[in-house]
C-alpha positions as CSV (number, residue, x, y, z in Angstrom):
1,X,2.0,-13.3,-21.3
2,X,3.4,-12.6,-17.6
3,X,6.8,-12.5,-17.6
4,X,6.3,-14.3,-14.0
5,X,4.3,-16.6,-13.1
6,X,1.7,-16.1,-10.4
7,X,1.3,-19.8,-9.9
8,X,5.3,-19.3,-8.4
9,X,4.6,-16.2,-6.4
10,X,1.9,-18.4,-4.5
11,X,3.5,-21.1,-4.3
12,X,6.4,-19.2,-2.7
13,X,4.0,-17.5,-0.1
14,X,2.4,-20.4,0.9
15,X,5.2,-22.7,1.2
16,X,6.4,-20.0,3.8
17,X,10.2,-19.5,2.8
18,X,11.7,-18.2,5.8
19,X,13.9,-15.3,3.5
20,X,10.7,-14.4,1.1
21,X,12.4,-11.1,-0.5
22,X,10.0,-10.7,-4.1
23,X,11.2,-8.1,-6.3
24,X,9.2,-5.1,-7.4
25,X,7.7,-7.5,-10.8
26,X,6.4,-10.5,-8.2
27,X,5.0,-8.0,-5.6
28,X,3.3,-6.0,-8.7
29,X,1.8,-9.4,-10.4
30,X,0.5,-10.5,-7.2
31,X,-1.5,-7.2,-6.4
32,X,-2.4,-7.5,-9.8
33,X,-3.7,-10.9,-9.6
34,X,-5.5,-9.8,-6.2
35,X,-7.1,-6.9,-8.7
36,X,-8.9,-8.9,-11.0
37,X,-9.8,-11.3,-8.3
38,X,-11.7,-8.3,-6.6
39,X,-13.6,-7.3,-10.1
40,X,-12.3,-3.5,-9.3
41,X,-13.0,-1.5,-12.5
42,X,-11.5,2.1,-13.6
43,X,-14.8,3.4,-12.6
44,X,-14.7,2.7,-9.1
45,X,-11.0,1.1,-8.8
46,X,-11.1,2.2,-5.0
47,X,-10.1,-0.6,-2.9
48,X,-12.2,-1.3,0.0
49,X,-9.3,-2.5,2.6
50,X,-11.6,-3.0,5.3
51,X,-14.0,-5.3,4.1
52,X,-12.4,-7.1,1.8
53,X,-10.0,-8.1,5.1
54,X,-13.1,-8.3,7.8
55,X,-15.6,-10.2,5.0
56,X,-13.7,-11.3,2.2
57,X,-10.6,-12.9,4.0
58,X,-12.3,-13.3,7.4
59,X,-9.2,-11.8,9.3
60,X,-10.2,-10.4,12.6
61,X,-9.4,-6.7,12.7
62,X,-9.3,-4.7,15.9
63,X,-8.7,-1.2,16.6
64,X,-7.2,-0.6,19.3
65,X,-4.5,2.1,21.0
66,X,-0.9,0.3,21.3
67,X,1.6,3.3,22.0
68,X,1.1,6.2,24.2
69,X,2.9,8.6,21.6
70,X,0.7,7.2,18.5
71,X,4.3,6.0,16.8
72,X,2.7,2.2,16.1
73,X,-0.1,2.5,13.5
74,X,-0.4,-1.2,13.4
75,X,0.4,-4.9,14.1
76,X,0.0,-8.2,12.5
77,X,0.3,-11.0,14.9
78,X,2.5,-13.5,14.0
79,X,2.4,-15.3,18.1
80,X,-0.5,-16.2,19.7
81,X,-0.5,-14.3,22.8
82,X,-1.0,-11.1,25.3
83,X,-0.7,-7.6,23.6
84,X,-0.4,-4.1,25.6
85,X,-3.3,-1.8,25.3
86,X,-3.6,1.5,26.1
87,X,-7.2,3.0,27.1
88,X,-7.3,6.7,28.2
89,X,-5.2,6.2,31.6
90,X,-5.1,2.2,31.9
91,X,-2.8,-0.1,30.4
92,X,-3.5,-3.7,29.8
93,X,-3.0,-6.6,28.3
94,X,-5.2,-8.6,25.9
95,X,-5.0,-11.7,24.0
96,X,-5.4,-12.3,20.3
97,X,-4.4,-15.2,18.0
98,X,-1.9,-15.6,15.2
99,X,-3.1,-13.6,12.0
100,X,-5.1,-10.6,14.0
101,X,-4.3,-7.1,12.6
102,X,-4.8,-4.5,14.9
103,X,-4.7,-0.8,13.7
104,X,-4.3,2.2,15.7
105,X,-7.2,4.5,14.6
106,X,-5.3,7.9,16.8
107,X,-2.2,7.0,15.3
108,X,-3.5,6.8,11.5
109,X,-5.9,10.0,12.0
110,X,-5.6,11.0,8.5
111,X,-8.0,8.2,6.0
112,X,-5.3,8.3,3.5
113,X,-2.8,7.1,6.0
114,X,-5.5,4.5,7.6
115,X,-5.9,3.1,4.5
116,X,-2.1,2.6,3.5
117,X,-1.7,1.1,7.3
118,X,-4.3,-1.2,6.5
119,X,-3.0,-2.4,3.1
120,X,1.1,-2.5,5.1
121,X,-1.0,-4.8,7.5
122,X,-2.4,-6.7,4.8
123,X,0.7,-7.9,3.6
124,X,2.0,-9.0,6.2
125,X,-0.7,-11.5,6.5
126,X,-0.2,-12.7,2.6
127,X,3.9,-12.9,3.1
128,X,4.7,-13.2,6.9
129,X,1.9,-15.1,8.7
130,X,2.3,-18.5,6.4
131,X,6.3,-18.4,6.9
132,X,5.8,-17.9,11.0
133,X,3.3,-21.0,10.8
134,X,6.1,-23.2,8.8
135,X,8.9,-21.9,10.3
136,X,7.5,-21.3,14.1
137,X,10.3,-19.8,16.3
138,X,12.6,-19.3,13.4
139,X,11.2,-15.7,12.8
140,X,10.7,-12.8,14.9
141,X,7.9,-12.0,17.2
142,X,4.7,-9.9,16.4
143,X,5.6,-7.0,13.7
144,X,4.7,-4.0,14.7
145,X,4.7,-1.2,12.3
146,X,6.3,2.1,13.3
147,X,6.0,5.6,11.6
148,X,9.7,6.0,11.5
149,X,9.5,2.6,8.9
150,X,8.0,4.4,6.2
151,X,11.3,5.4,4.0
152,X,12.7,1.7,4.8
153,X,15.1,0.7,2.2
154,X,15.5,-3.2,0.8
155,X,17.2,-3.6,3.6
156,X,14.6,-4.2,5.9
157,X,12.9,-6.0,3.6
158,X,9.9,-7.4,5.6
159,X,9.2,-3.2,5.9
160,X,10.0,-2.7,2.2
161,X,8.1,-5.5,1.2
162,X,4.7,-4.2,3.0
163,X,4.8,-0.8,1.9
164,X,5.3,-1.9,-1.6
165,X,2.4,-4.3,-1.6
166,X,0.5,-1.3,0.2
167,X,1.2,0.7,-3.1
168,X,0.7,-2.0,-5.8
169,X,-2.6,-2.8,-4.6
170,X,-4.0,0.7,-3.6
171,X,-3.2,2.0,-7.3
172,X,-2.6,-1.8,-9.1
173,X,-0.6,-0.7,-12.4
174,X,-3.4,-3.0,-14.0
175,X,-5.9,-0.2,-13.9
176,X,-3.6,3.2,-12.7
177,X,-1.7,3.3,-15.7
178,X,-4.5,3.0,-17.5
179,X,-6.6,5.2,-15.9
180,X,-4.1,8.4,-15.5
181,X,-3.6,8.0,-19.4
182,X,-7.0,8.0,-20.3
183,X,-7.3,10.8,-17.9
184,X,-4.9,13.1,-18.9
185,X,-5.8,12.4,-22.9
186,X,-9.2,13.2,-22.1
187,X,-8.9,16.5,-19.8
188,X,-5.9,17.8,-21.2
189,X,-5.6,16.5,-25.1
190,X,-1.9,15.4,-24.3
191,X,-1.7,12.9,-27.5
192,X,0.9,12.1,-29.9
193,X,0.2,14.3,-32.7
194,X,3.0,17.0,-34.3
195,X,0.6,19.7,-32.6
196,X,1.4,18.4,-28.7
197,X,4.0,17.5,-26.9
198,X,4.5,14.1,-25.7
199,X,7.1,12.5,-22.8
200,X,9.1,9.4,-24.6
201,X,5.8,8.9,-26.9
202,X,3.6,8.8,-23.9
203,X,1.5,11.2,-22.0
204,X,3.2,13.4,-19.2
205,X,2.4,15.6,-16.7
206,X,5.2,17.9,-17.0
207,X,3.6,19.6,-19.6
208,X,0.6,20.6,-17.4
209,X,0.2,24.1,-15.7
210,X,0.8,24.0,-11.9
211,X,-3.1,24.2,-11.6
212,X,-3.7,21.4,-14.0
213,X,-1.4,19.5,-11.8
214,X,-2.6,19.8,-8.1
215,X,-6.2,19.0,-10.1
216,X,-4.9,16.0,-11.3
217,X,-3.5,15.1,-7.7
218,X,-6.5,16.2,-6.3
219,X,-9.2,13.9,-8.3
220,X,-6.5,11.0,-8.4
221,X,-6.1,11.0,-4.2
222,X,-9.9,10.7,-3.9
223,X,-10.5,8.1,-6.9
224,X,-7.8,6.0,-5.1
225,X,-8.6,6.8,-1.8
226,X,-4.6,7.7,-1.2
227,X,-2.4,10.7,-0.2
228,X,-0.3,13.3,-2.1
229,X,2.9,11.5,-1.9
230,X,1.5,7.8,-2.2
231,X,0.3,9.2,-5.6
232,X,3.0,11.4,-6.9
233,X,5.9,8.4,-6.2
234,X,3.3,6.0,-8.3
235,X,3.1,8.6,-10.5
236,X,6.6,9.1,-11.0
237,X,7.1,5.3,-10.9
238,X,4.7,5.1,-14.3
239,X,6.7,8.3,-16.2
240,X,3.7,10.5,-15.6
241,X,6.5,12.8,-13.8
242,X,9.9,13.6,-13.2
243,X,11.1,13.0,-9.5
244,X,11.7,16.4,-9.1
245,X,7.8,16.3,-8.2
246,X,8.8,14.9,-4.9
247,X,9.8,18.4,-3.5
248,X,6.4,19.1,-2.1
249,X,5.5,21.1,0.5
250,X,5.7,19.4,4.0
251,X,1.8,20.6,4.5
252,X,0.6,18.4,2.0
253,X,3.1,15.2,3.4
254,X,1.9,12.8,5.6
255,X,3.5,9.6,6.7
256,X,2.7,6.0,6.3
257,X,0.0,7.6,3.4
């Protein structure tokens, strides 16, 4: 039985509360419910971002340059109107109505990081575009997503909010939780038995070989289509690590992924 209700979460969203701040359950039900909706599997739990937004939802999506310096990877428009665009040596302006998400392929050259930008993007649609069409001029302008937002803190909670839904539904704990359990039972025999070690009764990655761990990130990025540090904080999230795992190298980080 949920422990919230989904019928609330929705009815929040659409009723457009000006002050929408879910907590960590309501944003994790909701990409949970989005989950099953989408009939993703743990055989092929990858979510397809793009099409399920260009197809499934019907949102336009352009890609476009919007910052000379690639520090905006993307913008949801919340007001009809004219947008800057930059084009090799030209800037100009064009148009684009309320609920258009526009990604910044240069700024987002990594897929890992694309993806993530697309799934920030994506929630902003869900949780910001109904409460600008309720609430009108009562809410800021177009939000445009910078790098330097990708540590935000509860305090910007429209950031927060995005990069947690970005998270949820890229690995839903409805089939990751799952999945790296079954995973790591299967490769590495990490049971409960008096034979093998086990983290508070559960499997855990601490016990794995440095190799055995950058396989595990390895095969988890490409299953869920997501970066080293996406991974290791949802892994650390689930007890699958410590946060000591954090302290990776600054090769293998990449922001906004």
């Amino acid at each position: 039985m949920r422990k919230i209700s989904i019928e609330n979460i929705y009815y929040k969203i659409n009723q457009g509360f000006v002050d929408l701040r879910l907590c960590n359950e309501e944003i994790e039900e909701f990409a949970d419910d989005l989950c099953q909706k989408q009939n993703r599997t743990l055989e092929n739990p990858k979510f397809d971002v793009e099409a399920y937004i260009e197809f499934d939802l019907n949102i336009p999506l352009q890609y476009r340059k919007i910052s000379l310096d690639d520090t905006k990877l993307g913008m949801t428009i919340l007001v009809s109107g004219n947008v800057v665009i930059y084009d090799n040596n030209e800037v100009y302006e064009e148009f684009y109505n309320i609920g258009t998400i526009i990604i910044d392929k240069d700024a987002c050259k990594l897929n890992s990081r694309f993806r993530f930008t697309m799934c920030h993007e994506l929630g902003h649609y869900y949780f910001d575009v109904p409460r600008y069409n309720k609430n009108g001029d009562v809410l800021v302008k177009n939000i445009e997503c910078n790098i330097e937002e990708y540590n935000v803190s509860k305090d910007n909670w429209e950031e927060w909010r995005a990069n947690r839904f970005a998270a949820c539904i890229l690995m839903p704990r409805l089939l990751f939780v799952q999945d790296v359990t079954n995973y790591l039972r299967r490769r590495f025999s990490i049971i409960k038995n008096e034979n093998i070690k086990t983290y508070k009764n559960g499997p855990h990655m601490m016990y794995l070989s440095s190799e055995e761990r950058e396989s595990t990130f390895s095969y988890f990025c490409d299953k869920y289509g997501v970066s080293r540090d996406a991974l290791i904080n949802r892994l650390i999230e689930f007890n699958f690590l410590r946060s000591e795992e954090r302290r990776v190298g600054k090769e293998c980080r990449s922001r906004w992924s």
